[in-house]
TIVO-999018 format. One record per residue (C-alpha): residue in one letter; x, y, z. Coordinates in steps of 0.25 Angstrom, whole numbers, padded with zeros to 4 digits, always signed. Layout:
% residues N
aXYZ/...
END
This chain:
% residues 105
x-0036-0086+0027/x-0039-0078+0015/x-0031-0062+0016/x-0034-0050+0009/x-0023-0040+0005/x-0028-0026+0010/x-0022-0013+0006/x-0025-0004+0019/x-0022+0013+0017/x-0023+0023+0029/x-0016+0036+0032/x-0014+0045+0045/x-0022+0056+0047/x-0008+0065+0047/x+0002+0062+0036/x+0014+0065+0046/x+0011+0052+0052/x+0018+0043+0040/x+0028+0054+0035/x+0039+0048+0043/x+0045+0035+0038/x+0048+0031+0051/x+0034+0032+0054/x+0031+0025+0043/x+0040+0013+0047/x+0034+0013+0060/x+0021+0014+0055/x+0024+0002+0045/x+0031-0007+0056/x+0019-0004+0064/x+0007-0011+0053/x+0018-0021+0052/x+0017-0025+0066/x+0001-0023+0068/x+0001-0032+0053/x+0009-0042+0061/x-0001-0043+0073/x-0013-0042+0065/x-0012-0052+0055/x-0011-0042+0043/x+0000-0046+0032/x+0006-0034+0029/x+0007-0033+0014/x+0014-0018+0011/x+0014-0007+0021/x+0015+0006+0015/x+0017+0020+0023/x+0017+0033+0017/x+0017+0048+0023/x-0001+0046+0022/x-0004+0033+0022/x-0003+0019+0023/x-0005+0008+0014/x-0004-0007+0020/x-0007-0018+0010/x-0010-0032+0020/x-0017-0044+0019/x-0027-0049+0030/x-0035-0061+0031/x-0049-0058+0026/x-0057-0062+0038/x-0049-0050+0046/x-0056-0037+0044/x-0048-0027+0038/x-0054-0016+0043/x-0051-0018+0057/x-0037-0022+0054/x-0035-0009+0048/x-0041-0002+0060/x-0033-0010+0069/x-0019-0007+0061/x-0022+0008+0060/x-0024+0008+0074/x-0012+0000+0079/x-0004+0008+0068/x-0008+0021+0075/x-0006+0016+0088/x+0009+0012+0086/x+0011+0024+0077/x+0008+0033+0091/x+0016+0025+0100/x+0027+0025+0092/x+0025+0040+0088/x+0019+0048+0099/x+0020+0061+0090/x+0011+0056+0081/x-0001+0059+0090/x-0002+0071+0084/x-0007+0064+0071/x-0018+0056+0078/x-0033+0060+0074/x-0043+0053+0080/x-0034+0044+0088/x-0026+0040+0076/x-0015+0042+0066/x-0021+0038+0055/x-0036+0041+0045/x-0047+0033+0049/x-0049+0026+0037/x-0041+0017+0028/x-0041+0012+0015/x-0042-0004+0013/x-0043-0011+0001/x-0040-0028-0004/x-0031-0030-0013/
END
């Protein structure tokens, strides 16, 4: 099967999240593993204090979209297990902005 290489940005609604660099190691360990069950190839995984940048490769028949939704979910759910403080940072039931940006490389 033909893949695509993607390069996927988002942010949290709150900096704070992402200024720690052990949150920042836990947030990277934590796309590595949804990557791994997800069938995403993990191409570079970049975590700054506000934003993300993943740069991937997925088979072209798999919509991206819902890939995206689906790792920004689990990311925010292993984010608050891990880090119960941080529900103070969640707005409307999550860590990070609705939107995304996605682009083929």
């Amino acid at each position: 099967m033909k893949k695509s290489l993607y390069l996927l940005e988002f942010g949290p609604h709150i900096e704070q999240v992402l200024e720690q660099i052990s949150v920042q190691e836990k947030l990277e360990t934590i796309i590595q593993s949804y990557a791994q069950a997800s069938g995403l190839e993990i191409d570079s995984c970049d975590i700054l204090f506000d934003y993300v940048a993943i740069t991937f490769y997925l088979h072209t028949s798999s919509d991206v979209d819902v890939v995206i939704v689906d790792l920004k979910k689990y990311a925010n759910d292993e984010l608050l297990k891990q880090i119960s403080e941080f529900k103070k940072f969640v707005i409307n039931e999550s860590l990070w902005e609705p939107g995304y940006n996605i682009e083929i490389l």
